[in-house]
Backbone as JSON, one array per atom type, in Angstrom:
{
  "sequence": "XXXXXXXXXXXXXXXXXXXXXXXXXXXXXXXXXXXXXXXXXXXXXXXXXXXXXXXXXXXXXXXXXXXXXXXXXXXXXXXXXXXXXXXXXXXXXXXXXXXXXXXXXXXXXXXXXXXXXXXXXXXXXXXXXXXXXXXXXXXXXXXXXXXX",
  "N": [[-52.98, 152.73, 13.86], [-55.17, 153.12, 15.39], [-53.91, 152.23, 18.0], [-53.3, 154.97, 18.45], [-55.53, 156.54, 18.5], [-56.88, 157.44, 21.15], [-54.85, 158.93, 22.47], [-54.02, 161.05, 20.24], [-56.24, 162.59, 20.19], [-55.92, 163.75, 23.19], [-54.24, 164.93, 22.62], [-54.5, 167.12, 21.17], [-54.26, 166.82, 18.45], [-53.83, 165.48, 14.74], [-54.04, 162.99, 13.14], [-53.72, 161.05, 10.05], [-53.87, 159.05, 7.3], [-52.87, 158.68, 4.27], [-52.76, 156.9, 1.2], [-52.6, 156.04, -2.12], [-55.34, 156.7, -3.96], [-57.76, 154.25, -5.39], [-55.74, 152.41, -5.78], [-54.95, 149.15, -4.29], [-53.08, 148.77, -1.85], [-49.51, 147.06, -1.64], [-48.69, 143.57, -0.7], [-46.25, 143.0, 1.27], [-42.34, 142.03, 2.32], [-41.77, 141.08, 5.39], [-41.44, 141.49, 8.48], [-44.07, 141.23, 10.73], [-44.06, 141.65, 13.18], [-42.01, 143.51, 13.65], [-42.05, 145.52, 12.08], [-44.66, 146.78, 13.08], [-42.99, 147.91, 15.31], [-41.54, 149.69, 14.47], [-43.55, 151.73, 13.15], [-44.72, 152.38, 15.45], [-42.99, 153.42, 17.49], [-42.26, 155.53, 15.44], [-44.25, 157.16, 15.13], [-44.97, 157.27, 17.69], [-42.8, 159.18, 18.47], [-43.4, 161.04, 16.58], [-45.67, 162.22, 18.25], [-45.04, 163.38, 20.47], [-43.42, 165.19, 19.95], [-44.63, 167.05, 18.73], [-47.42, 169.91, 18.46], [-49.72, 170.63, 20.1], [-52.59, 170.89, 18.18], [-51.33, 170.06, 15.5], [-50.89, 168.93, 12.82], [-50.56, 164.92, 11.58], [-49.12, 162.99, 9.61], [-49.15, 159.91, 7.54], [-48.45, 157.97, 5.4], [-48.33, 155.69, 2.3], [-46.86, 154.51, -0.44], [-46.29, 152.59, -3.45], [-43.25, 152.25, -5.04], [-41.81, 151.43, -7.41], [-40.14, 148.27, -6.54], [-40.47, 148.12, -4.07], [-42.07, 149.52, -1.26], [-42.98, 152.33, 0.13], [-42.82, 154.07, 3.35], [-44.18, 156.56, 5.01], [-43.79, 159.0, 7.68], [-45.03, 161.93, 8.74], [-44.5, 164.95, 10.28], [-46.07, 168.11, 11.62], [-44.05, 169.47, 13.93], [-41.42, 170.06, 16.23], [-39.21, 169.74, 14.48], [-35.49, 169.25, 13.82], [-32.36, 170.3, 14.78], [-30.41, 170.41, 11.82], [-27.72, 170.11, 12.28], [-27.85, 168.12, 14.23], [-29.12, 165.58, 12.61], [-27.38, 163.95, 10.8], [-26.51, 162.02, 12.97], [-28.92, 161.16, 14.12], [-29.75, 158.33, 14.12], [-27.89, 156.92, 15.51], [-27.22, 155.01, 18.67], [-28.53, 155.72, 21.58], [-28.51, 158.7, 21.02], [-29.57, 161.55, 22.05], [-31.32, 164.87, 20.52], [-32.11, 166.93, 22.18], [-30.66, 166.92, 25.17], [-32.01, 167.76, 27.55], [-34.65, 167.99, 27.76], [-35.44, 165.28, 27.09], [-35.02, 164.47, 29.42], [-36.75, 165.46, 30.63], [-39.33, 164.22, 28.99], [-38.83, 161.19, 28.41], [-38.04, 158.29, 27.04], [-35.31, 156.7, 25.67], [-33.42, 157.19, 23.88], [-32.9, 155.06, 22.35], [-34.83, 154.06, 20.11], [-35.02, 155.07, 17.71], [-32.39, 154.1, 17.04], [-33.49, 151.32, 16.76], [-35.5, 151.0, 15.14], [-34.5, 151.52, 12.87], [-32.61, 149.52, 12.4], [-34.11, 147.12, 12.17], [-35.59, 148.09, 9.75], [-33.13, 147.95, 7.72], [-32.61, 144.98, 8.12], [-34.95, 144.46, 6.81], [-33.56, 145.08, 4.38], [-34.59, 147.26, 3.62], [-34.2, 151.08, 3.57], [-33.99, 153.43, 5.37], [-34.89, 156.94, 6.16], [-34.06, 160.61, 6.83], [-35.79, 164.26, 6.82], [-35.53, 166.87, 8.18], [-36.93, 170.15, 9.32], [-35.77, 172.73, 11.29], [-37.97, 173.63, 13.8], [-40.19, 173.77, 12.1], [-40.87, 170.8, 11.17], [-41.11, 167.26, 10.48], [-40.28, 164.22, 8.54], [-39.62, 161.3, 8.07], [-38.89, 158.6, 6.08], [-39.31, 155.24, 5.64], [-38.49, 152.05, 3.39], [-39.65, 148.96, 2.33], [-39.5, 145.61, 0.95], [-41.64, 144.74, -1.77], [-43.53, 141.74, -1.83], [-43.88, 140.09, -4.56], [-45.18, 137.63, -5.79], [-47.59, 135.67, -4.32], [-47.33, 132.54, -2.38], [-50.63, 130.01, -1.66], [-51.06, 127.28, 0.06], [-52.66, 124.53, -0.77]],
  "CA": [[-53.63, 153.99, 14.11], [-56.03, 152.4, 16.85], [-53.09, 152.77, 18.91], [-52.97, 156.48, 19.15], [-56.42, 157.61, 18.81], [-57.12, 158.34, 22.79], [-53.58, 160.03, 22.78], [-54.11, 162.06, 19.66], [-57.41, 163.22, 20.71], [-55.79, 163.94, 23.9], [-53.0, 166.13, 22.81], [-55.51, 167.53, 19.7], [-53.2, 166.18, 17.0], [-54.75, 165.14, 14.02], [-53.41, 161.42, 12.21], [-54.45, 161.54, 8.42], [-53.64, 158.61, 6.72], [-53.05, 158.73, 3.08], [-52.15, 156.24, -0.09], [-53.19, 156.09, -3.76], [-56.95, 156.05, -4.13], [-58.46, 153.01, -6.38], [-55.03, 150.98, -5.55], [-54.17, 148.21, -3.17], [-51.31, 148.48, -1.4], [-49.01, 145.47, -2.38], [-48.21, 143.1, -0.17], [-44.53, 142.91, 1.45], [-41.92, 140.81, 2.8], [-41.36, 141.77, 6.36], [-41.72, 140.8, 9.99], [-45.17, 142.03, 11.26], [-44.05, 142.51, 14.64], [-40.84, 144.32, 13.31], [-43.07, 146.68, 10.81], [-45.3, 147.38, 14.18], [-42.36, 148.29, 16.42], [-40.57, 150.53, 13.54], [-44.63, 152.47, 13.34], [-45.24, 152.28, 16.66], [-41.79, 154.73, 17.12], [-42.03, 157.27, 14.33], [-45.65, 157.65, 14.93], [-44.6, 157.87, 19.54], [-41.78, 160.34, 18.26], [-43.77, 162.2, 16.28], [-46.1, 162.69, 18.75], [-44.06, 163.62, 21.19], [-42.37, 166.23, 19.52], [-45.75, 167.74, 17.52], [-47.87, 170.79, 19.3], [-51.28, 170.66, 20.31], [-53.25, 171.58, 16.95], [-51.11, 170.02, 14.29], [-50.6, 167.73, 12.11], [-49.0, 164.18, 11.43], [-49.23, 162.24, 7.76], [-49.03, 158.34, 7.68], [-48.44, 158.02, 3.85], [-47.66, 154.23, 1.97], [-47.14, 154.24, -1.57], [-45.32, 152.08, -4.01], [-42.33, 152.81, -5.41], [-41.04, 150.18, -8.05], [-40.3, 146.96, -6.05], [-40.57, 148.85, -2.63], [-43.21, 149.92, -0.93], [-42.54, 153.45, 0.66], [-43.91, 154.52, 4.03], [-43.73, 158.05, 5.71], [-44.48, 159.18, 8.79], [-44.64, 163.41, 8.72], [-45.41, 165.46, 11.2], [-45.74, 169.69, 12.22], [-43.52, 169.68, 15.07], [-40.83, 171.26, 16.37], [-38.37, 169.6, 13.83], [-34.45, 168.63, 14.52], [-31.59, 170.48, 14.3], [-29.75, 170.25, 11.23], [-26.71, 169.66, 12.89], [-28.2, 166.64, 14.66], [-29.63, 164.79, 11.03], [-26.62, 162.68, 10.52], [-26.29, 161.32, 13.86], [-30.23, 161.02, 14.5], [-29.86, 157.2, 14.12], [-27.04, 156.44, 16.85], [-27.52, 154.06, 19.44], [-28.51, 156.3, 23.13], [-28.03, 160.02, 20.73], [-30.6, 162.89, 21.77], [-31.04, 165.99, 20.12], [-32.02, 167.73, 23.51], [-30.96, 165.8, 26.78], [-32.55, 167.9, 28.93], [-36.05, 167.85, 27.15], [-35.1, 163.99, 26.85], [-35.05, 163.46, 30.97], [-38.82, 165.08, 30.96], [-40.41, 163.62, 28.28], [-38.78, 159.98, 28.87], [-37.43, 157.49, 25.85], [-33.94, 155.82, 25.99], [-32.48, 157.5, 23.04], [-32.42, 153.37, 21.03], [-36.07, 154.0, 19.29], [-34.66, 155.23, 16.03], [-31.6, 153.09, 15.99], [-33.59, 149.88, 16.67], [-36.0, 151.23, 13.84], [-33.04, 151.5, 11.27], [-31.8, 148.04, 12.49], [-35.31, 146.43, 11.72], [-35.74, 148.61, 8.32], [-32.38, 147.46, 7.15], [-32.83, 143.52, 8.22], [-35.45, 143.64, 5.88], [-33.4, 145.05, 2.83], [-35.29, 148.27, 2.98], [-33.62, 151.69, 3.78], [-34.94, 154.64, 6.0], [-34.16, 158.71, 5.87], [-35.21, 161.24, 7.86], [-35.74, 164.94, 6.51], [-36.12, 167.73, 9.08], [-36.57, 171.42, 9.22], [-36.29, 173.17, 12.74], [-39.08, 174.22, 14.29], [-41.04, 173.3, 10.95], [-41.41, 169.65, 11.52], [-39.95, 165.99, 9.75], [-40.45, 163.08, 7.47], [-38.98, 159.87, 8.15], [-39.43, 157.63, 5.36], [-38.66, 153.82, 4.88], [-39.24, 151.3, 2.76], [-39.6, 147.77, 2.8], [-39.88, 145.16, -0.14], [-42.91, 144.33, -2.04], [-43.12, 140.29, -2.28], [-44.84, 140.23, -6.35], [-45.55, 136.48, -5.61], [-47.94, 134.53, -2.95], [-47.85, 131.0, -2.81], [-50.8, 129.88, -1.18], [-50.87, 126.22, 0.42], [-53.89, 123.85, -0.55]],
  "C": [[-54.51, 153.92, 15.36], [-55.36, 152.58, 18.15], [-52.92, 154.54, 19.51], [-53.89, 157.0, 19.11], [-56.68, 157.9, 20.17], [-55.89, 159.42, 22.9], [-53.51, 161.05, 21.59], [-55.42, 162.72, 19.97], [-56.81, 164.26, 21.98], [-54.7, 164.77, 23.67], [-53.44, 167.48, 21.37], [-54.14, 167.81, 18.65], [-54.2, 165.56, 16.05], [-53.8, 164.6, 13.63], [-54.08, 161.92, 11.13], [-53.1, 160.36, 8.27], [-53.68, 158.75, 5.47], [-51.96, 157.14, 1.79], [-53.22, 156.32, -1.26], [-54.92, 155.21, -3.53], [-57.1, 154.72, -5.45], [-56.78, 151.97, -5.88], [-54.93, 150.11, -4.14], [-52.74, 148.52, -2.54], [-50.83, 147.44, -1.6], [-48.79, 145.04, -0.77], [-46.39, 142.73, -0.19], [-43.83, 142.09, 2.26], [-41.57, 141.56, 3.93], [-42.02, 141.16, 7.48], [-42.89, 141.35, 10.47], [-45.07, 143.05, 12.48], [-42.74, 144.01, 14.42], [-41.48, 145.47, 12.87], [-43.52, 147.77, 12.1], [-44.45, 148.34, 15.15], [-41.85, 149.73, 15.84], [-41.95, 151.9, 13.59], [-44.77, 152.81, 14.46], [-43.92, 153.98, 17.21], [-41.35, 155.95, 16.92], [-43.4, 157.52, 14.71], [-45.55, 158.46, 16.62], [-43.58, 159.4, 19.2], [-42.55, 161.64, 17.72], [-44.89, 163.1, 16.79], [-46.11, 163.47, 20.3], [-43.54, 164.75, 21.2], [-43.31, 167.46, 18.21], [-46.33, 168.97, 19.12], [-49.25, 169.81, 19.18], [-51.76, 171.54, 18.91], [-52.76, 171.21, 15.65], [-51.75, 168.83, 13.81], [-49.92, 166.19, 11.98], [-49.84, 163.25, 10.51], [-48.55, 160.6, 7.75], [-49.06, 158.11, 5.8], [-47.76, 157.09, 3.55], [-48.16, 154.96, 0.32], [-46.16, 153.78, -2.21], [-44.5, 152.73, -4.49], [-41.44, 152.03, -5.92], [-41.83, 149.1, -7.36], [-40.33, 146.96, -4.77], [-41.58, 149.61, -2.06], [-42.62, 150.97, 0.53], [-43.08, 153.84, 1.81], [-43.25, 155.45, 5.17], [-44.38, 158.62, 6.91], [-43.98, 161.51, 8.66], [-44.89, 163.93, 9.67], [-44.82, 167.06, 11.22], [-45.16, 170.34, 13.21], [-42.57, 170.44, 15.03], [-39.44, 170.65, 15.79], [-36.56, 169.33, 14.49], [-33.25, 169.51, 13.96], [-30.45, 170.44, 12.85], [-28.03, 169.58, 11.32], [-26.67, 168.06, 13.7], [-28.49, 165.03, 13.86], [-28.99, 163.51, 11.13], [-26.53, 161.92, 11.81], [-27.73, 160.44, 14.76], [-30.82, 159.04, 14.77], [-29.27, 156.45, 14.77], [-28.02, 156.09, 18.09], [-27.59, 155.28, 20.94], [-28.14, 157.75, 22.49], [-29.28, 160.57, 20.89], [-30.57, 163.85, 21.37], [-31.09, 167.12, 21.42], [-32.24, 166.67, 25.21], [-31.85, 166.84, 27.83], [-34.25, 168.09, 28.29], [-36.34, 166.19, 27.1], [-35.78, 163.77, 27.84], [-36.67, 163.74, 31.15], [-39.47, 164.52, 30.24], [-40.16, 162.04, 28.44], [-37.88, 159.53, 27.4], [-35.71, 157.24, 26.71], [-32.57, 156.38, 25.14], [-32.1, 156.48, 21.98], [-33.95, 153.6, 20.05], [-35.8, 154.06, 17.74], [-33.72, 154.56, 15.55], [-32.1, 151.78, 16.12], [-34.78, 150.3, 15.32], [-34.86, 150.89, 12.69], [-32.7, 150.29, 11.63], [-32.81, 147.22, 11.95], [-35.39, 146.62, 10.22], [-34.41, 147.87, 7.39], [-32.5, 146.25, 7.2], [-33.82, 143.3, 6.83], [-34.64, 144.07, 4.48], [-33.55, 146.32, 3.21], [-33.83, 148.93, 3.64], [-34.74, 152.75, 4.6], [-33.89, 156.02, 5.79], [-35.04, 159.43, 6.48], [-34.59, 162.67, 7.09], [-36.3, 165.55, 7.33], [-35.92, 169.27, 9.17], [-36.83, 172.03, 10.94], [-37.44, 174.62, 13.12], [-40.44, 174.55, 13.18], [-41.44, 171.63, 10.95], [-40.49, 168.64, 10.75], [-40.4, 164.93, 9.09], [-39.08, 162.09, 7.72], [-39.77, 159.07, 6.91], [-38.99, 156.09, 5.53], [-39.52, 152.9, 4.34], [-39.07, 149.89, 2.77], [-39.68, 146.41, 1.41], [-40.98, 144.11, -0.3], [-42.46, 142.75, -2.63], [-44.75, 140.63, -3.64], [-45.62, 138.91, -6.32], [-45.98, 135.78, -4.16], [-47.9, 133.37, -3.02], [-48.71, 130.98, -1.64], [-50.91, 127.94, -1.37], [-52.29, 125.4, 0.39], [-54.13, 123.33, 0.43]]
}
């Protein structure tokens, strides 16, 4: 989150983190830097593609043996037609909005390549010109060993 406060300030977006009051989040099995790159992403995308004045929802909560985590935001949402393909390697929903704002078009499929390595799964739910939810999840390790 540290990462985007000067740039959400700066585009007056409001972050809002949320998970289950009184619990811990569990600890999970997963690459740190991987986790970071996969956030780093959905959080650039969704700010990217949000107005000045909304919203965007950072939401972790368990789910079984998986630990769930959603990135939402009030933007200007994705075609329907685009959905299934949203995870292809170099696919934009609008190339010519693409060449000004910048990206490569690989952000979301090297996300899904990371999310799957670990096991987990990701999904993206979008309404146009209403905004989107990317979820994925990752798995919760139940056991630490620590090392005397």
């Amino acid at each position: 989150m540290e990462r985007f406060a000067v740039k959400s300030q700066q585009e007056d977006i409001q972050i809002e983190v949320e998970y289950p009051d009184g619990e811990d989040l569990p600890l999970i099995w997963a690459d740190r830097d991987g986790v970071i790159q996969v956030l780093d992403n959905l959080l650039s995308n969704a700010m990217k593609y949000s107005n000045k004045g909304t919203r965007i929802t950072l939401r972790a909560c368990r789910r079984g043996e998986w630990l769930a985590i959603e990135v939402i935001d009030e933007g200007i949402g994705i075609p329907r037609r685009d959905l299934e393909r949203i995870f292809e390697r170099f696919y934009r929903v609008d190339k010519a909005r693409s060449r000004s704002m910048g990206g490569t078009g690989l952000g979301l499929s090297i996300a899904r390549q990371i999310v799957l390595a670990h096991g987990g799964t990701i999904e993206i739910e979008s309404e146009w010109q209403k905004g989107t939810k990317v979820r994925f999840t990752l798995p919760v390790c139940e056991e630490v060993e620590v090392d005397d």
